[in-house]
N, C-alpha and C positions, 0 to 999 in steps of 0.2 A: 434797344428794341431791334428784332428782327425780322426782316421784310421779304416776300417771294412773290412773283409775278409773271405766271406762265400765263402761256396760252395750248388751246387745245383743239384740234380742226373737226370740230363736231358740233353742227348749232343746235341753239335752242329748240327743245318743242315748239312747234305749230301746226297750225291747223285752221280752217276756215272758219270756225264758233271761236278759237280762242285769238284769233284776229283779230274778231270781232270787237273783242273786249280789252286787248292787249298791244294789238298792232302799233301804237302812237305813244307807249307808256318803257319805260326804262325798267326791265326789271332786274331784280339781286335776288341769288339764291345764300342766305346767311346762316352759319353756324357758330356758336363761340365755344370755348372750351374754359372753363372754373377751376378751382381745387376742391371744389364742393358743391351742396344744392342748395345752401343759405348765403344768400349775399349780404347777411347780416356777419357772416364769418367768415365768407370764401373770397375769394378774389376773382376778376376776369384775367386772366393769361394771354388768351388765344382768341384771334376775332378771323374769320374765314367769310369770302366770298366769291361769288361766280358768276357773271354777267354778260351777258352777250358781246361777242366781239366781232369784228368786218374779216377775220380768220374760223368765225365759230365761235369758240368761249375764250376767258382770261378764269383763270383763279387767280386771286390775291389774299395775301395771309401775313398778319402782323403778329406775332409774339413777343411776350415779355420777356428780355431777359432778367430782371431784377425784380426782387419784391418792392421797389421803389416805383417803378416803372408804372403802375396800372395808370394815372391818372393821363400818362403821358398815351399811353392805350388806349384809351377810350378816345383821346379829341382824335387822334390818326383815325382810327376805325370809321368816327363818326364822320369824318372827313371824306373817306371813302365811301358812306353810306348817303352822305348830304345831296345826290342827285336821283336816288332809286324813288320812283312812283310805287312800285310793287313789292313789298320784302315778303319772299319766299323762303318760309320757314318750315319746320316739321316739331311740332310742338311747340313754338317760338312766342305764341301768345301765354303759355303757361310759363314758359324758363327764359330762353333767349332776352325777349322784351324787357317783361321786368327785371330781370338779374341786372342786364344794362343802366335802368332805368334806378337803381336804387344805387345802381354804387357810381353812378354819377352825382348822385345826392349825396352818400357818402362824402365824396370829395369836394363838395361843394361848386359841381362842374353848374353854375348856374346859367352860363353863356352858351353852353353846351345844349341841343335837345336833336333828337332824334328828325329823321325830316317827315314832310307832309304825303303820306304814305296811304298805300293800302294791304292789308296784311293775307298774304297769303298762305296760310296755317292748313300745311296738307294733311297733316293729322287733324286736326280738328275738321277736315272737309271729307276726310275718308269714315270719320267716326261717326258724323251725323246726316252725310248727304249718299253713302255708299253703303253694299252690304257686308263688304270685306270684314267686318267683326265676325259675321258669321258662318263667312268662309274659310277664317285664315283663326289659325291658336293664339293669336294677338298684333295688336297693331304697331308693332314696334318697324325701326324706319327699313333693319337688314330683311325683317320676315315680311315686307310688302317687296321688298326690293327683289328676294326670292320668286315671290307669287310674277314679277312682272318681266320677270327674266333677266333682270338686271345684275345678280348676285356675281356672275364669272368677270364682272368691270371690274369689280373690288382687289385692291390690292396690299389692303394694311388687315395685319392679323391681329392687332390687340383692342379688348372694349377701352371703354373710355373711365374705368377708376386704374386700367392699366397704365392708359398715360397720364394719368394724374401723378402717379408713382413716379413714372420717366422723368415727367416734369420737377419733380423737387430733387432727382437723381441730377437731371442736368444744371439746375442752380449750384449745385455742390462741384462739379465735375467741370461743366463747359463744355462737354463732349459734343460734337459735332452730329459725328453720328445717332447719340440720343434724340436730340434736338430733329433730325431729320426723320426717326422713325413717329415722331411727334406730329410734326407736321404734316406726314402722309394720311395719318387716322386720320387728320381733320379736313383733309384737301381731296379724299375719298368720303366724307361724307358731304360734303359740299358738293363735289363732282356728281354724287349718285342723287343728290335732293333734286338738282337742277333736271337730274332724267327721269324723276318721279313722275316730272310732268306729265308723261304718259298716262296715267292714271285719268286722265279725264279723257280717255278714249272709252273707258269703261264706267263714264259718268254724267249725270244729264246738266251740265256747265250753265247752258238758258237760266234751270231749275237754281242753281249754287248763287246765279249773280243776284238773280231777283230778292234772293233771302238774304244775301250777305252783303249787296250792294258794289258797287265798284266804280274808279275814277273815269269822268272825263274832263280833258285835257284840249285848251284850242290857245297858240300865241302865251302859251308861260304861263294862261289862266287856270287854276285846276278847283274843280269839282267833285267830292268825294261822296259817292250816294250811302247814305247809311239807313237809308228805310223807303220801302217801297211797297207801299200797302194799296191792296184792288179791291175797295170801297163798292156799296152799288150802284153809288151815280159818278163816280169820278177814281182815279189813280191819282192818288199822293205821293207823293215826293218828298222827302226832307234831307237834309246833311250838311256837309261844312263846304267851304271855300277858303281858299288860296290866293292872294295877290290879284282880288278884287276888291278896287280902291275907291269903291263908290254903292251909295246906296240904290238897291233899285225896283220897283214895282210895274209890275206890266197885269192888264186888264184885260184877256179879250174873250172872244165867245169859245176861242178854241183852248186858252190854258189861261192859268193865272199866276203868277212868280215873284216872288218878297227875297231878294236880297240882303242881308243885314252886313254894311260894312263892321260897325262895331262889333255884332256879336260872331261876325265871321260865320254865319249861317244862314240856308237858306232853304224855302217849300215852294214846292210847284205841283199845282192841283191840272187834270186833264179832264175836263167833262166825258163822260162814257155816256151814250146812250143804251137803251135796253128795249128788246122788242122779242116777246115768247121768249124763249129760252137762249136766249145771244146776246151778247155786250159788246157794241160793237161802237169806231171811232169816225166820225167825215171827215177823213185827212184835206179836203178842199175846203176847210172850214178856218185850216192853219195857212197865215201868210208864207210860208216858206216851201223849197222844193224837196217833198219827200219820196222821191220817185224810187229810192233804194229798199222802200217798204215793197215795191208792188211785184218782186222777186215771192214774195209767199202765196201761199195755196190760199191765205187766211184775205186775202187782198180780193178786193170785185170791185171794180165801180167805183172806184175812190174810196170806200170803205173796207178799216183794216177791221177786221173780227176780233173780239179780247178775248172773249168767253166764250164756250158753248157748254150747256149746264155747269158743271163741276168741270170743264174743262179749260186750264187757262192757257193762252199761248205765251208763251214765258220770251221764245225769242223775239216775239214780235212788241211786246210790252216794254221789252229793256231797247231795244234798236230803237225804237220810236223816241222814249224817253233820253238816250245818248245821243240823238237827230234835234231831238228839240233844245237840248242843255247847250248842246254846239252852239247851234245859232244862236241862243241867249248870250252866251258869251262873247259872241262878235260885237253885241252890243253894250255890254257892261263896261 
């Protein structure tokens, strides 16, 4: 197996909303590389990643050298992926993931599993949360890369059944050179996934989290929201937990909260009040100090605004909700 580990003095996307959401969380931008699109027949090769560094970014990239080799590729890879909160993918929930995910089963990697994650699928976030389908002749990762000015970073000229070809040339050969035009493709799509990020300057992110949900993290403890439904007497809550090792139930007038250690799940209900056409919250009504809420226009008098007719405030529902999970967590 062969291994590379640069670094690149360019940081990650940010921005004050993806802060918001991301500031306290470890993320990976991942790509792999196959000899095909059935993982009942292909194999993983290539495991590629990009992750924040105190210089900017790291790429790291393992490949196969042997057809022996995969199983010993997957525990490396996973190895490197065993600390990411966030895996930023581009299509990753359709191929990446699962290709992963069966040919560890294949092998009977049973000790093996993916970590405690939250997926970020920028295609799948361009496809349903943007209008770019209707902008652009498709959403493939070079033609957004184009649209967002990214295309002159690129530095590999071949698609990817080109290096699939490479790939079984350089198992025969050992060629060096092979092997490096190899790992350019994929260390150029990894590099340009991570500056995808940009794309949510052109997108309403408040909007993405509430529907797709997303982790918070306090002391090792993490929280993964996978449903966030605005009811007309209360905001519900539901999703999984991490490395909370106790059962726990809380009762008050301001939320209500079911921890389940066994089943590693948990809901939290938020009473919303309703008055004419407004849904609205008495943050005085919650023991804790939520003074980062009263930064919004939706904020008066200790009450934060949810609704007004048809209209939700999205940042202000998810910050509230990631304010209250916090503090649960100090307690759990």
């Amino acid at each position: 197996m062969y291994g590379t580990n640069e670094r690149y003095p360019e940081a990650f996307y940010q921005s004050n909303i993806f802060r918001l959401y991301f500031e306290d969380l470890q993320l990976g931008a991942m790509d792999i590389e196959t000899t095909g699109l059935s993982p009942d027949h292909s194999r993983f090769i290539l495991g590629g990643l990009v992750v924040p560094d105190p210089q900017g970014k790291k790429a790291i990239q393992l490949l196969s050298e042997s057809n022996e080799e995969e199983p010993e590729l997957i525990r490396s890879y996973l190895t490197e992926l065993k600390d990411i909160d966030v895996l930023i993918s581009y299509n990753g929930e359709n191929f990446d993931l699962p290709f992963l995910n069966k040919r560890m089963h294949y092998h009977h990697l049973s000790g093996e599993a993916l970590p405690f994650y939250q997926s970020l699928d920028l295609y799948r976030i361009l496809d349903k949360y943007s209008n770019f389908r209707k902008l652009l002749p498709n959403l493939k990762q070079k033609t957004v890369e184009t649209f967002l000015g990214l295309w002159s970073d690129r530095a590999d000229e071949i698609s990817g059944a080109e290096s699939v070809a490479l790939y079984y040339q350089f198992l025969r050969t050992g060629n060096p050179a092979i092997r490096d035009t190899i790992l350019l493709h994929n260390k150029d799509d990894i590099l340009q996934l991570s500056r995808l990020l940009k794309a949510f300057e052109k997108l309403d992110l408040h909007y993405i989290m509430f529907h797709m949900g997303f982790i918070v993290i306090n002391q090792g403890k993490k929280i993964y929201i996978r449903n966030i439904a605005l009811r007309k007497d209360s905001i519900f809550v539901s999703g999984v937990h991490r490395n909370i090792s106790m059962d726990y139930r809380c009762y008050q007038d301001s939320h209500e909260a079911v921890f389940s250690r066994k089943q590693s799940d948990f809901t939290l209900r938020i009473p919303l009040k309703n008055k004419m056409n407004y849904t609205y919250i008495d943050l005085e009504a919650f023991p804790y100090n939520f003074s980062e809420l009263e930064k919004y226009p939706s904020f008066e008098s200790g009450y934060l605004l949810i609704k007004r007719d048809d209209t939700v405030n999205y940042a202000e529902v998810n910050h509230l909700i990631k304010l209250l999970l916090k503090e649960i967590l100090k307690e759990v």
